[in-house]
N, C-alpha and C positions, 0 to 999 in steps of 0.2 A: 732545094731541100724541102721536104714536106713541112708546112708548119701547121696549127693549131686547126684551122679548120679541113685540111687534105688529112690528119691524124683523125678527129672528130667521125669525119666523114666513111673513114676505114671501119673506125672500131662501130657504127652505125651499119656498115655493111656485112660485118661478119658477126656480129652480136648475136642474130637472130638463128643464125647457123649452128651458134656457137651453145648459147647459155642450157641448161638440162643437160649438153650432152657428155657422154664419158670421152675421155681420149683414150680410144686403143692402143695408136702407137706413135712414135714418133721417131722420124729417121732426121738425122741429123747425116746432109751429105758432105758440107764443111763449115766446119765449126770455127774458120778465124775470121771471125768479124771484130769488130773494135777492141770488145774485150774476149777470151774464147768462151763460147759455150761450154756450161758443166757437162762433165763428160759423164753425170748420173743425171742429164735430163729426161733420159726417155723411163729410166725407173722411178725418178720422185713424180713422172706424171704420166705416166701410164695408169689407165684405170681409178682416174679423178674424175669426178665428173667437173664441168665450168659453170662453178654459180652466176656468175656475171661478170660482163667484160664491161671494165671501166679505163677512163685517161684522166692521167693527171698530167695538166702542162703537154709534152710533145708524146710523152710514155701511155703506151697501153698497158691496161693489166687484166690478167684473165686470173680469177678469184677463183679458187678451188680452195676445198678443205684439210687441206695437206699443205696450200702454200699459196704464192701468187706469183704466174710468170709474168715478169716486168720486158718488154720489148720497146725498144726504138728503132725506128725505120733509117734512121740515120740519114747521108744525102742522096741515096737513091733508092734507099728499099720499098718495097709496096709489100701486103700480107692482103692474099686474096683468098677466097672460098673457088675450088677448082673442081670440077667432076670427079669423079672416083675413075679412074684406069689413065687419067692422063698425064702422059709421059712430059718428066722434067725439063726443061730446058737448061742452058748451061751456066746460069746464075739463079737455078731455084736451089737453094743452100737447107732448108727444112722444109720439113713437112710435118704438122700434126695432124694424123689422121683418126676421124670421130667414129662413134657406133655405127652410126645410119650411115658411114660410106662414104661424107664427104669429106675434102680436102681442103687442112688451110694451109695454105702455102707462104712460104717466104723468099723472095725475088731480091737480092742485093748486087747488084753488078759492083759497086765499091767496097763493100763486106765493111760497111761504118757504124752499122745499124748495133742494135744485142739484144740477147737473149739472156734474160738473165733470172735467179730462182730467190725468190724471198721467203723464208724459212715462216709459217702463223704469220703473226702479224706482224712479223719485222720491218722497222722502218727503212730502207734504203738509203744510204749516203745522197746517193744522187734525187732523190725528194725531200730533203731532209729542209734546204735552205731557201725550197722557190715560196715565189710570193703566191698571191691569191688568184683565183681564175678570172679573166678578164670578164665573163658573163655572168660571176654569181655576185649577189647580192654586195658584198664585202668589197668588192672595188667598184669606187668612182671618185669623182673630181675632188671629192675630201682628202681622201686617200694620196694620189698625186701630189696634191698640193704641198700636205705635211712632208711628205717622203721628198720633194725637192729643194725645200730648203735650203739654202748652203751651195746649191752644186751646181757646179758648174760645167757641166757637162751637158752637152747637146741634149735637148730634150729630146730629138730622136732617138739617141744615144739611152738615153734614161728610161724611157719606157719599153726599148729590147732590153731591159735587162730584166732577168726571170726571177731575181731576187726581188725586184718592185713587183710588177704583174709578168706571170706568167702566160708567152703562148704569142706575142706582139711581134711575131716578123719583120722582117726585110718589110716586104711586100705591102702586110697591113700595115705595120707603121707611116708607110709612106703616103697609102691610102687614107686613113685617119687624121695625118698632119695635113694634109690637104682639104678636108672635108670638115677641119677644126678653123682652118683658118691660120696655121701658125707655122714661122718658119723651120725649117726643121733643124738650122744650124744655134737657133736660141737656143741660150742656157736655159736650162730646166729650172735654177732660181730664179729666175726673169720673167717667168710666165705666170700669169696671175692667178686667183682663185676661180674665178669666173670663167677663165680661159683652159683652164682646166677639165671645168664642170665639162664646158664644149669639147673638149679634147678626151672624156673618157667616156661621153656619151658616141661619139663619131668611132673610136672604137669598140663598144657595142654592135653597133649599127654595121659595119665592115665586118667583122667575125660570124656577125649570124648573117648576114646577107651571102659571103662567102659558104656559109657553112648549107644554107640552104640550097645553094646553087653547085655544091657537090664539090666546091675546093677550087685550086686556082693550075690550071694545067700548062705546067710549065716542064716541057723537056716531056719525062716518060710519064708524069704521075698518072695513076687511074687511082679512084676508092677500093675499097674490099669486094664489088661486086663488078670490078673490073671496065668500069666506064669512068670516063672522062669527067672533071669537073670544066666548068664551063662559068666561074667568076671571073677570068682575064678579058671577058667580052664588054666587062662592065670597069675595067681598070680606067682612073683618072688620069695618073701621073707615072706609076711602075712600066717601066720598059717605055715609055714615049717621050723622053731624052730628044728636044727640037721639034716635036711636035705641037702644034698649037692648043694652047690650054681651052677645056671645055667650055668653061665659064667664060674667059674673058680675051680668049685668042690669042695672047703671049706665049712666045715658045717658050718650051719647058726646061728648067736648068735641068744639069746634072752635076753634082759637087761628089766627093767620097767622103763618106761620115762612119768613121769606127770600120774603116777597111768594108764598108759596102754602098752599095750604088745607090746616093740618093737624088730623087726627081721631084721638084717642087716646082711652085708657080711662084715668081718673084714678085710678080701682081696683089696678087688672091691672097698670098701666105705672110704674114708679119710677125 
């Protein structure tokens, strides 16, 4: 599944294609993906121009003056900038096509992704409840600390959840608990203030390193401009399950935490 910095990376690739220009048209070739597409997408945005494409959490949104289409990529979709005359493939499901000729495309082989129209400034249900963005100002180890309290729930467990910070993956999580130092099956009330500070700076550091390096290419993903990310070159612990740890040469567990595959160093991690 795409997560925060493969989404990041997207809307970084097609922003530049995107923002000034009008949408002429848009074909909708099937509309059932998670939820259906409105079947007055192509008239509430035909002939908008796209002030700016922004993401909140895993959601794209492209800001027009008439509305915002809110888009998720869901577990397989990619949205790329494609040449003007080239012929669909059999899981490209839309098309918005711009003034000057290009084409942004959307690619969902599992139709899990959405499209979806937000009326001015309407708030969305689905942004209604997430927490704050892992890279702005407003989260770090204070933040964590207060919020775990009480619970006892895996702190792996507790920082995927998009109600705390928003955009913490499978992947980064696993990454960041291991670059924190901490195990990943501790309760989240167990982890100290200090251990936190460490644990919200290491995910800083994993999101913009990932995000810099174009996202994490797993299975199909490419960015918006149709290449490869290239941070699984730099993975600790995600997918190397018995492999020897970097640091200290202990093979690597692999435990399930909240129904996904967790890889930590038994050593390193406390």
């Amino acid at each position: 599944m795409p997560e925060l910095p493969e989404v990041e990376t997207t809307r970084r690739g097609v922003s530049p294609h995107c923002c000034g220009q009008r949408v002429r048209r848009v074909i909708v070739r099937d509309g059932r993906l998670r939820w259906p597409v409105p079947e007055r997408l192509g008239e509430l945005l035909e002939g908008q121009p796209i002030q700016a494409v922004e993401r909140r959490a895993k959601y794209l949104l492209f800001r027009t003056p008439g509305g915002t289409l809110l888009v998720h990529l869901g577990m397989s979709g990619s949205l790329r900038v494609v040449a003007p005359g080239q012929a669909p493939g059999k899981h490209d499901h839309i098309d918005i096509l711009l003034a000057d000729g290009a084409c942004l495309r959307y690619n969902d082989p599992r139709r899990f992704g959405c499209f979806l129209w937000l009326q001015g400034a309407e708030q969305h249900p689905l942004l209604q409840q997430l927490g704050p963005e892992p890279l702005s100002p407003e989260f770090d180890g204070e933040l964590l600390y207060r919020r775990s309290r009480g619970r006892s729930v895996a702190v792996k467990s507790f920082i995927m959840n998009a109600a705390v910070v928003v955009g913490v993956g499978n992947i980064y999580a696993n990454e960041a608990l291991f670059l924190a130092g901490i195990d990943p099956r501790r309760a989240a009330g167990r982890v100290s203030r200090a251990r936190y500070r460490l644990l919200a700076d290491a995910i800083k550091q994993v999101l913009t390193s990932a995000i810099e390096q174009g996202g994490t290419t797993l299975r199909d993903f490419v960015g918006g401009d149709g290449k490869p990310g290239y941070f699984a070159q730099q993975l600790h612990v995600y997918g190397r399950s018995g492999h020897p740890c970097k640091h200290c040469g202990a093979p690597l567990r692999e435990v399930r935490l909240g129904q996904r595959t967790t890889v930590f160093c038994v050593t390193c991690q406390r």
